[in-house]
N, C-alpha and C positions, 0 to 999 in steps of 0.2 A: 504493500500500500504506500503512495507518496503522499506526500504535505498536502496536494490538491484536494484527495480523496478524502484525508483525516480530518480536515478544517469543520469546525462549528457549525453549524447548524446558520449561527446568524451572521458569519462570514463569507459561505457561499457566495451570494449574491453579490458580493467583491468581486469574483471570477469573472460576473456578466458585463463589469466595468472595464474592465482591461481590455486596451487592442488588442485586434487578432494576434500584432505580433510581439509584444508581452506575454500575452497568453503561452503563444508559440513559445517562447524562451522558456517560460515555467516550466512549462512542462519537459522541458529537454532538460531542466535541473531537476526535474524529479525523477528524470530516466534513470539519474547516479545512483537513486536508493536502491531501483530495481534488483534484486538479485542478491542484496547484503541482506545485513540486519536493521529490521523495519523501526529501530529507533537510533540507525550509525549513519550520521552528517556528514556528509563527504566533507576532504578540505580542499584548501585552494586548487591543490593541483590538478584535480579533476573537474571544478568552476571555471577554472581562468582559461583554459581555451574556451570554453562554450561565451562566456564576456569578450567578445571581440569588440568593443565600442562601446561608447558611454551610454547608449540605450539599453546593452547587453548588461553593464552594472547597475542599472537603475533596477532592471529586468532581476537582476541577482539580488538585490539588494529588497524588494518587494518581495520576491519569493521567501528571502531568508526571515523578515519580517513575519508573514505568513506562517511558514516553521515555529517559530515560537508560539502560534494558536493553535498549534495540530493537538488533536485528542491523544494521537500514540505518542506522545511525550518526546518527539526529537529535539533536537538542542541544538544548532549551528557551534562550529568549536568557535571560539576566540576569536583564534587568530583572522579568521572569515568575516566575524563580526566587527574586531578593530578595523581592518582594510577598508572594510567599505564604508565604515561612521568615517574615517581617514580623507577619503576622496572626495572630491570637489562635481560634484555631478550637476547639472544640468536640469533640475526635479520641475516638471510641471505644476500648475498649480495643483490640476486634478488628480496627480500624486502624490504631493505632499498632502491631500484629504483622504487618500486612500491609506497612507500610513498612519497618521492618526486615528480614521474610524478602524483600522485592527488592534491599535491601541487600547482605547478607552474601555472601561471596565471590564481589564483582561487581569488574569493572576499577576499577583505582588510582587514581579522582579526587574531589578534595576536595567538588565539587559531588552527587554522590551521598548524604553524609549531611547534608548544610544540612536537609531537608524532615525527616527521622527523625532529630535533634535537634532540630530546633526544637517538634517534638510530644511532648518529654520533657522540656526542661529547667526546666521549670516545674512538674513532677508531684510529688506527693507521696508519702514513701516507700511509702505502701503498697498505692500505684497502679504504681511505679517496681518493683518486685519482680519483678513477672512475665516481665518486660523484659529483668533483667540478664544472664541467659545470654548473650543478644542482643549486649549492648552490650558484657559482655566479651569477646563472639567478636570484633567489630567495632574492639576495641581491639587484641587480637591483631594482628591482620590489618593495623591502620593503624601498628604500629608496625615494622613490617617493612617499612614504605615509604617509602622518603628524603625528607623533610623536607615528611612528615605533619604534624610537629608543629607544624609554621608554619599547618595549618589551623584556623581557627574552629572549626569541629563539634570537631576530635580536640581541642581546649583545652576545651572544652566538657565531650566527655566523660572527660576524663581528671579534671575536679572533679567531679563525679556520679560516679564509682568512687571519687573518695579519701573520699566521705562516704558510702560502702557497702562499705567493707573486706570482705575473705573472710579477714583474721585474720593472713594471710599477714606477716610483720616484715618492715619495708620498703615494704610495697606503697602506700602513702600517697606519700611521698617518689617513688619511681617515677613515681606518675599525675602529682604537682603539680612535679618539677625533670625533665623530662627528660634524661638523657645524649645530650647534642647537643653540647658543646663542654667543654674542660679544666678549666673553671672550674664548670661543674654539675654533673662526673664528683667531683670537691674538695667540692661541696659535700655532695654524695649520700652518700660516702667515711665522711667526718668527721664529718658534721651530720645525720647520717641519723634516729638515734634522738632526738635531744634534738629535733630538727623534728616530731616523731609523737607527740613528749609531750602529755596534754590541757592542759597551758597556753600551747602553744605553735602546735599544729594549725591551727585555728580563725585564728590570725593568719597562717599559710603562705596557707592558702585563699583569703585576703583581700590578700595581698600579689601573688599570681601573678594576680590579675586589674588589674593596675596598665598597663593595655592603653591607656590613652587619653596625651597629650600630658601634661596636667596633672591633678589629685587635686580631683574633683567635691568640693564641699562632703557630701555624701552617704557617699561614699567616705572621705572623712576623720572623718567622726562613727561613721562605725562601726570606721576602725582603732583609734580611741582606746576603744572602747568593748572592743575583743580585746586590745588591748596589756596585757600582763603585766611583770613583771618578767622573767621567764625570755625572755620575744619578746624585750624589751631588749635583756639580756645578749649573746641570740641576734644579733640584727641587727648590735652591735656586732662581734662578732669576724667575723660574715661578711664584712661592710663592709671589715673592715680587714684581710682577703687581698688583697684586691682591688689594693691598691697596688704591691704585690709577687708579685700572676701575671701570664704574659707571655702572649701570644701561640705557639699554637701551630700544628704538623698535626695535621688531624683528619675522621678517615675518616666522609665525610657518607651515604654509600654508592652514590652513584655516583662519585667519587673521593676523593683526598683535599685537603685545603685547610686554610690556614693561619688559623684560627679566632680571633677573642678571644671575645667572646659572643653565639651565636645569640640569635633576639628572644625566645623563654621564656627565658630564663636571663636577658638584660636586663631583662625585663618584672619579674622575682623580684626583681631588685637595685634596681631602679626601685621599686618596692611596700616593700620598706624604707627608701629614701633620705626616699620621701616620707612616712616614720614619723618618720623621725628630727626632725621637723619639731615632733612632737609629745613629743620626750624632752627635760627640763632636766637636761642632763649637762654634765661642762665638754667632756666629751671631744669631743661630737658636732662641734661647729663645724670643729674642725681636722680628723676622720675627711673631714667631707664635702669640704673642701678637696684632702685626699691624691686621694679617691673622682674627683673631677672633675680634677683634674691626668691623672690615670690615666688616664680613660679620654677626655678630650679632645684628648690628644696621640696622634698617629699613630702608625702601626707600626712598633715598634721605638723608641717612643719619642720618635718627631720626625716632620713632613712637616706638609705642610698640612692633612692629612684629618683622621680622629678613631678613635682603636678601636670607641668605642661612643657615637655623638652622640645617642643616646637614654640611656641612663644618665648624661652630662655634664650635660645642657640638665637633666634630673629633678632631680642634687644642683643645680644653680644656682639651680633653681626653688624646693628647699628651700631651701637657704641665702637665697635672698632676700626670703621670705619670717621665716624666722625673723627676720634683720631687723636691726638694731643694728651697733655699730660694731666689733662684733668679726669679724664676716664677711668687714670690707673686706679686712684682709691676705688672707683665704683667696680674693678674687678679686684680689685683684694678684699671688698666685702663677700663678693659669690666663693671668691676662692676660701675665705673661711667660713662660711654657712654652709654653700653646698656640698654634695657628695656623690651627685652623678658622676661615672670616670668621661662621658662624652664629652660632658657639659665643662669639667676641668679643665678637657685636653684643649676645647675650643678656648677657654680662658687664656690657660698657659702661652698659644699659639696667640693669641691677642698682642698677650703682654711682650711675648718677642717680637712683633712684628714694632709695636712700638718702643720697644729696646735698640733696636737696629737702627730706628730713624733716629734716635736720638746720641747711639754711641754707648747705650747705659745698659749692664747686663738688666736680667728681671727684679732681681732684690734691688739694686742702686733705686732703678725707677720707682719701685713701691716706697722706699723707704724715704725720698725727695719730691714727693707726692702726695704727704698727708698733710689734710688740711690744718692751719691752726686755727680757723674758726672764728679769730678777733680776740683769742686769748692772749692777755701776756704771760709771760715764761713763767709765773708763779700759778698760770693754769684758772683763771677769772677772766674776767671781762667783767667792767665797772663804770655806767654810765647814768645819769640822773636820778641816784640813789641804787638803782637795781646791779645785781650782781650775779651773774651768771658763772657757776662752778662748770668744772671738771667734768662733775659726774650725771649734770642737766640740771642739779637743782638752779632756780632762779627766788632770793631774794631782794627783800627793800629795806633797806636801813638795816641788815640782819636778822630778818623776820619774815617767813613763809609767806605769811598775808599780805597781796599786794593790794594798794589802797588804788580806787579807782580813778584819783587825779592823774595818776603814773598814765604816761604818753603811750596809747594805745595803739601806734604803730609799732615805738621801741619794741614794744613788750611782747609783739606780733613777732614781733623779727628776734627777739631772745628766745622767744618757745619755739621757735622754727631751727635757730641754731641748736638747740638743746633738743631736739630731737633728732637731728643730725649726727647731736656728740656720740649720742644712746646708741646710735648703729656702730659708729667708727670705733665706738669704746673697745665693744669685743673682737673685734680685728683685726686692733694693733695689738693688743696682747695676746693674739694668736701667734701672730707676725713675729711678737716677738720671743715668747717662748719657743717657736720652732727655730730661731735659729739659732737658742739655747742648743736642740737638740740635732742641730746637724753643725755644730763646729762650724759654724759663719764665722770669717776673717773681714777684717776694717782696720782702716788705716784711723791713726786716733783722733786725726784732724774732722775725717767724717763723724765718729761718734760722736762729737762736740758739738757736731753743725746739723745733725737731721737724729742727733738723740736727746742728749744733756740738754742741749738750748731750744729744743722744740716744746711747746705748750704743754702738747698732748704727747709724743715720745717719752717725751721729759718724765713723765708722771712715775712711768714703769724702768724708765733705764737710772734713774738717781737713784734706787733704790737695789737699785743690783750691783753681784759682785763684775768689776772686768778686771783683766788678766792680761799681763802685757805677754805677749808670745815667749813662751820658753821662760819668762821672768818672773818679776811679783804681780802682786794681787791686789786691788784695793775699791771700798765704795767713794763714789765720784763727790768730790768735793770742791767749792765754789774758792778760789784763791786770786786776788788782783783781777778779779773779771775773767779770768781764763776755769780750765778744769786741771784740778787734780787728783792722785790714788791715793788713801790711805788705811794703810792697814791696819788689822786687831791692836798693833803695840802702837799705832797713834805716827808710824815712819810714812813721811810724803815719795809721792812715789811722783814723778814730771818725765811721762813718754812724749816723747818727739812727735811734732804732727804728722810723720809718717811711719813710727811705729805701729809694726803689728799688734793686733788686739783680738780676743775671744772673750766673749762670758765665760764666765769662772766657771765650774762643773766637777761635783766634787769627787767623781769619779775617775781624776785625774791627781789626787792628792791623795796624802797620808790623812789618814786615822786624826792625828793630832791635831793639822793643820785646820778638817771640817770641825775638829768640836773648837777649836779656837773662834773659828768666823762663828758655830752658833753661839756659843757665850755673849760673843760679841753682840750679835746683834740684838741678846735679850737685855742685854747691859743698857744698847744703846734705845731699845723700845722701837727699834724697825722694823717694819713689816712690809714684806716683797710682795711682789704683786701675781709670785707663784713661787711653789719651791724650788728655790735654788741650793740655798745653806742648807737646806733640811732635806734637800732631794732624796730618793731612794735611790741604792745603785743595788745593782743585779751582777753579782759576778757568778760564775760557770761554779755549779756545786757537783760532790763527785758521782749522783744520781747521771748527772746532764753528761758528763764525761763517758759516762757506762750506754747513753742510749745515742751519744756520739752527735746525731745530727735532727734530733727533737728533744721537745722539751716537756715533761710532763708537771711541770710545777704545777702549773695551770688547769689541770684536766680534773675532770669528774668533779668538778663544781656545778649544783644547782643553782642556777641564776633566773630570776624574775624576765622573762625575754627581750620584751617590749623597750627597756629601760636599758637594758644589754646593749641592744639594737643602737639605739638613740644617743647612749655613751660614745659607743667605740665610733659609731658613723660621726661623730662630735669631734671625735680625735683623728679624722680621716680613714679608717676603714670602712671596706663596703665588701658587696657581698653577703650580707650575715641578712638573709632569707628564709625563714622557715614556717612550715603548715602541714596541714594536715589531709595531705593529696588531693590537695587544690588546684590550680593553675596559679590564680590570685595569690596564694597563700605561700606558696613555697612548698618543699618537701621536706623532708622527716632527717635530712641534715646539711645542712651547707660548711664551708668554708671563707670565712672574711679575711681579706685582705690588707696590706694597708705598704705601699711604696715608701721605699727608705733611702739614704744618699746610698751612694756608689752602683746604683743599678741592683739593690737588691728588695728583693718582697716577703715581710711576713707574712705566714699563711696560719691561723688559727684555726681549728674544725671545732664546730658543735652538732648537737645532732639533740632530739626528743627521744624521751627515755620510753618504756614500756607501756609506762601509766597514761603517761601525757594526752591521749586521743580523749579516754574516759574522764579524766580530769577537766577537760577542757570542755565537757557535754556534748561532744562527739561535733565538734562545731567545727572550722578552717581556720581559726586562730591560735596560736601558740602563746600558752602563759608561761610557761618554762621551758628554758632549754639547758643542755648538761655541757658545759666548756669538754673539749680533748685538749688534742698535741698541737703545738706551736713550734714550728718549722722556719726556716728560712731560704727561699731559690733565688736562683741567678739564671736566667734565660732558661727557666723550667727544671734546671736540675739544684737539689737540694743541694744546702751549701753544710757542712759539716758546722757546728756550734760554735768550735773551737778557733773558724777561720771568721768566724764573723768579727768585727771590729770591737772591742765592749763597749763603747758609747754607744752604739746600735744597739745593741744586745740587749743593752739595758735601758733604753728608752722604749725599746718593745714590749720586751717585759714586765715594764710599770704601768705601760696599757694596760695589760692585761690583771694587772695585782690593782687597777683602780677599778677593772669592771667587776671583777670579784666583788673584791671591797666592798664597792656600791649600790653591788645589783643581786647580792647572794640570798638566798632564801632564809640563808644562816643567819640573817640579819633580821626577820621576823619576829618581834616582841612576844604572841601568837604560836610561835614556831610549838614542832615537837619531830621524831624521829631519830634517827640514828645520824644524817650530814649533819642535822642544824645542831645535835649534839656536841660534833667532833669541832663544826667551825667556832658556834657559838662561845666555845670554851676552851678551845684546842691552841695549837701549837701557835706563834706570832707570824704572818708574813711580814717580808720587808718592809710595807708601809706600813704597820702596826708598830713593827723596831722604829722607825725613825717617829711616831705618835707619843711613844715611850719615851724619848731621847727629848724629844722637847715637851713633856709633861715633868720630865724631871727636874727640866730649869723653869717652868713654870710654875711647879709647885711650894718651891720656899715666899712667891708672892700671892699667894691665895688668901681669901681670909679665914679656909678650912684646914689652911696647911697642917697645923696640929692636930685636926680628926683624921688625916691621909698618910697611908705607906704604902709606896710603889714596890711590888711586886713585880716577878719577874714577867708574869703574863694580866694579871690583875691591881688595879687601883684600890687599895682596902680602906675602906670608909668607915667610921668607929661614930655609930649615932646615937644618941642617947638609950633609945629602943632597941638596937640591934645595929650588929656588924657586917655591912655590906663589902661583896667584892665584885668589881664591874670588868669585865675582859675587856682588854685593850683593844682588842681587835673588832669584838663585835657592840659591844658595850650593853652585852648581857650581864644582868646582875644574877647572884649569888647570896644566901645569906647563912653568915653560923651562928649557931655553931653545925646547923646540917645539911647546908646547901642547898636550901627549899628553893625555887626560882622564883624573882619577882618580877613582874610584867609591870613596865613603864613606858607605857608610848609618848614617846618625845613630843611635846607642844611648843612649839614659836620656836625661837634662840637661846633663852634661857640664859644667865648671867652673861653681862658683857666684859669679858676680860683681854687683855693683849694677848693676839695671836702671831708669830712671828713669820706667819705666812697667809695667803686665801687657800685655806684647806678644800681640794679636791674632797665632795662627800659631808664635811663638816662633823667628820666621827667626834675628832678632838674637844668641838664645843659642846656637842651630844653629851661628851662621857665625862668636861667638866661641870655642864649644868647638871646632869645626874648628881655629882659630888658634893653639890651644894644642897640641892634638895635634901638628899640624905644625913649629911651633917647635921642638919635639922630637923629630923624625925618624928618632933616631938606636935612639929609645925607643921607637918602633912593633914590635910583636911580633904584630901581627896578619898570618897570610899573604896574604888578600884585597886588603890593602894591601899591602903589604911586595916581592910581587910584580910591582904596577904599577910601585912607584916604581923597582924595580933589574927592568928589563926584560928 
């Protein structure tokens, strides 16, 4: 049976329409079925001689049309169907009606209208007219069907209706933003009418076709040719929702799912990022930065994936073309938020493209690129009483409460800065603790000029140790206007503006020398703005030697997942995926990664334990996962333990002893079993030993110090009621004389005392607020507690 035979009942009559010699041609493309199998579509090869002329295609091209309504289910392959959508044919009018009435109200697939758009979309209106009943039945129809909109033709025709309105208000915005997800339903909402304005249309039009990877030269000469003021205006505030909508559900119509932006809706915000290319505003550069933070970072804000890696990779592609040295901050904020590896690689390839133009490797450029805001070097800014900090706060006269005679632009333009600061804050001190941990080299004359004497640098490099290469050591000290070192015994240290320099890392020192700097620093009541003096180091123990080239310090920890995840992806590993044989979800064990200097990769494995499916109520989320071994490769092959460098080594490994630390089950006030036993109470990891090390010189300035004895794994607290002992590690409590356990869920920060660093976790403040409580036992009024202690 051929396609002619199988047709519909109410398509017949199409037959009677076609000249004899279309007719003719049909049926000699139906002769190819003869004799196969009555649902196998010949391909080209057997078509393209019977098309000997553009009649012959047209002929093809109706037939193949037809096929798609036959009862026996044939299917034209692809390749048949691109070729001829492809071709430039010569369609009558009473052809292009006879592809439309096989169209309309025919089964739901995308391939159905390729062949009856691609013989309109190049028509002129007053060819297009006779049509559109057609086209808006056709558009009905496709919008009643879940995620039409994602087809070619329905994109197609949904711009062919927006430039033949029926007058209807709205109906523009409709065709060109679909409501597909929360953030086109926002736009459609708010932006509906000022989108449909005539100085703004014409550039909608142009922007919803931003379909390709990157902005044709083509493409760009005619946005600038529609861009208006009013586009501007428009583009900007759409832009700048963007950074503050979240992810939602949202009913696709076959279920519902938790959306950020379907590809129309990207493709719309993509068609403006790459305008913004073409706007000199000051605003743009930082909008685009917010834009790509946003939407390069996973759901919910963190993980290794991206909400929308086609709207990220568009603004990076704007931003780096627009070009200059003010873009680098806005790609050192994605480089420390995000954790796509695509969305990095494009970063990184950014920041050399603009290294190269200017002579400056990638760090030079980041590090002579942060803004200072209109700070001066003491880290303020102080103008008609108001005073704008460091850290965003803004007061007046020194007082939170700004009085409303205070100049309402000023004060416009301090909240705008101070929310600026709030991004850049965590950046630079990303920035600059990794080059803590890759042994970055400077000449001293530069740390003086883009660290010591910068606003915002300033904040976190005065406070750290540097290290003149191969020589002494000392914190930066202000002498005759210039900088100098000076160490624990009070000796000036005056390196040369072109001496070598590294941050201090005490992994590189004796025993003596690190408890010297920490004394020092509690002596002097400084506090870093991460650990340095108090860092952990990880050296090779004779376990690690015996398993040569893994490391199992790390392994067979229960860890909280989610929190895992969101850590390590924090610290720049990706990879760490896991579910519960999902697609979505992940599988039942991955490996996360995380790139290190000299061309090497850690590789950590975790994986779901037994329970985990039942535990989780048979659902595709993972609450726990179990850490394994920690590896190290070079171009795929493992690198033995012992050839890895130890600064590496051990900047890996205190990843991994912070997601423990932070993320372990063992940490459950709640807790009960055999791990949370062993962790809860058990042996000390290395950041436990150094929690210990500086609890001991924090403890003669307590005002409990006389109810406390540091233990070698336990803090013992002597309270009028009872003798508490708190693990150092977990800061589970203990009590004797017989070990009964007392559950204390930690609330707010609890006593504010000097910490000589920002504790990763906050155990340290945990387990001295615990000590204070306790101390005073008598003064507990909580019954949760109160209870346990008098049993």
């Amino acid at each position: 049976m051929g396609v002619l035979d199988g047709l519909p009942a109410e398509l017949r009559p199409v037959l009677g329409e076609l000249d004899p010699a279309t007719l003719e041609r049909c049926r000699q493309f139906d002769a190819t079925l003869q004799g196969g199998h009555p649902h196998r579509y010949p391909d080209d090869t057997l078509l393209k001689p019977l098309a000997v002329d553009d009649a012959g295609w047209r002929a093809m091209a109706l037939w193949t049309q037809l096929t798609l309504r036959t009862t026996d289910g044939s299917m034209p392959s692809f390749a048949v169907l691109e070729s001829l959508t492809r071709r430039k044919l010569a369609w009558s009018a009473r052809e292009r009606e006879l592809l439309w009435r096989t169209t309309l109200a025919a089964p739901n697939s995308g391939h159905l209208y390729q062949l009856p758009v691609s013989a309109i979309k190049d028509l002129p209106a007053a060819e297009l007219g006779p049509l559109l009943p057609h086209i808006r039945r056709a558009k009905r129809e496709l919008d009643q069907v879940p995620y039409a909109n994602l087809w070619p033709a329905k994109r197609t025709l949904d711009l062919l209706l927006s430039e033949h309105p029926t007058g209807e208000p709205g109906e523009a915005t409709r065709c060109l933003v679909p409501e597909c997800d929360g953030f086109a339903a926002l736009v459609r909402g708010e932006y509906g009418e000022r989108l449909e304005s005539p100085e703004v249309l014409p550039m909608l039009r142009h922007w919803v076709t931003a379909t390709s990877p990157d902005p044709a030269p083509k493409w760009t000469a005619t946005a600038r040719e529609l861009l208006t003021p009013e586009a501007v205006a428009l583009a900007g505030e759409i832009l700048g929702r963007l950074p503050a909508y979240r992810e939602s559900p949202w009913n696709t119509g076959y279920r519902e799912e938790v959306t950020y932006l379907q590809q129309r809706t990207a493709e719309l915000v993509r068609g403006m990022a790459w305008t913004c290319e073409l706007i000199d505003e000051p605003w743009v550069t930082g909008l685009l930065g917010d834009v790509a933070v946003a939407a390069g970072t996973g759901m919910g804000g963190s993980g290794p994936n991206s909400r929308s890696e086609r709207v990220a990779n568009a603004v990076l592609g704007a931003l780096s073309r627009r070009g200059g040295l003010e873009v680098v901050p806005q790609l050192a904020r994605v480089q420390a938020k995000v954790r796509k590896k695509s969305i990095l690689a494009k970063v990184a390839r950014a920041l050399d493209a603009v290294a190269v133009r200017t002579g400056l490797s990638p760090e030079q450029l980041l590090e002579r690129t942060v803004p200072t805001f209109g700070l001066s070097p003491d880290g303020t800014r102080a103008e008609q009483g108001l005073t704008l900090s460091l850290n965003g706060t803004i007061t007046f006269d020194g007082r939170r409460t700004i009085p409303k005679t205070v100049d309402r632009d000023l004060l416009a333009e301090f909240k705008a800065t101070a929310k600026e600061l709030k991004k850049a804050i965590p950046a630079e001190r990303f920035r600059v603790e990794r080059a803590l941990a890759s042994e970055r080299l400077w000449r001293w004359d530069e740390v003086c000029e883009f660290y010591l004497d910068h606003p915002v640098t300033g904040f976190f490099s005065r406070a750290l140790i540097w290290e003149v290469l191969q020589g002494p050591a000392g914190l930066p000290v202000r002498v005759d206007g210039g900088w100098e070192l000076t160490d624990p015994a009070g000796r000036r240290i005056q390196p040369r503006p072109d001496t070598p320099v590294v941050l201090w890392h005490p992994i590189s020192h004796t025993a003596d020398e690190v408890r010297a700097w920490r004394d020092h620093l509690m002596e002097i009541g400084l506090r870093q703005p991460y650990k340095q003096a108090f860092r952990e180091i990880y050296l090779l123990t004779p376990a690690e030697e015996r398993t040569r080239d893994r490391s199992l310090r790390f392994s067979r920890h229960l860890l909280r997942y989610g929190q895992a995840k969101a850590l390590l992806t924090g610290r720049g590993w990706t990879g760490m995926s896991l579910g519960h044989w999902d697609a979505a979800g992940g599988s039942g064990w991955c490996t996360a990664t995380k790139e290190l200097p000299g061309g090497l990769t850690a590789a950590w494995d975790f994986h779901l334990d037994e329970n985990s499916y039942e535990r989780d109520g048979y659902g595709t989320t993972a609450s726990i996962c179990v850490s394994g071994e920690l590896r190290f490769t070079s171009e795929g092959e493992t690198v033995p333990l012992a050839e890895v460098a130890p600064l590496i080594l051990s900047e890996a490994l205190r990843d991994a002893d912070l997601a423990v630390g932070v993320t372990s089950t063992g940490l459950d006030p709640n807790g009960s079993g055999d791990y949370w036993q062993s962790y809860g109470f058990g042996d000390l990891t290395e950041s436990a030993q150094v929690r210990r090390d500086a609890l001991a010189r924090l403890l003669p300035r307590l005002a409990v110090a006389d109810r406390c004895t540091l233990q070698e794994r336990f803090l013992r607290v002597r309270g009028d009621l009872r003798t508490y002992r708190i693990h150092l590690g977990s800061g589970n409590i203990l009590m004797e004389p017989n070990d009964a356990y007392l559950c204390i869920v930690p609330r707010g920060t609890g006593d504010q005392v000097f910490l000589p660093f920002e504790e990763d976790g906050g155990m340290l403040s945990i387990i001295i607020s615990k000590a204070f409580l306790l101390a005073a036992d008598t003064a507990i009024n909580d019954p949760s507690i109160t209870r346990q202690i008098h049993p």
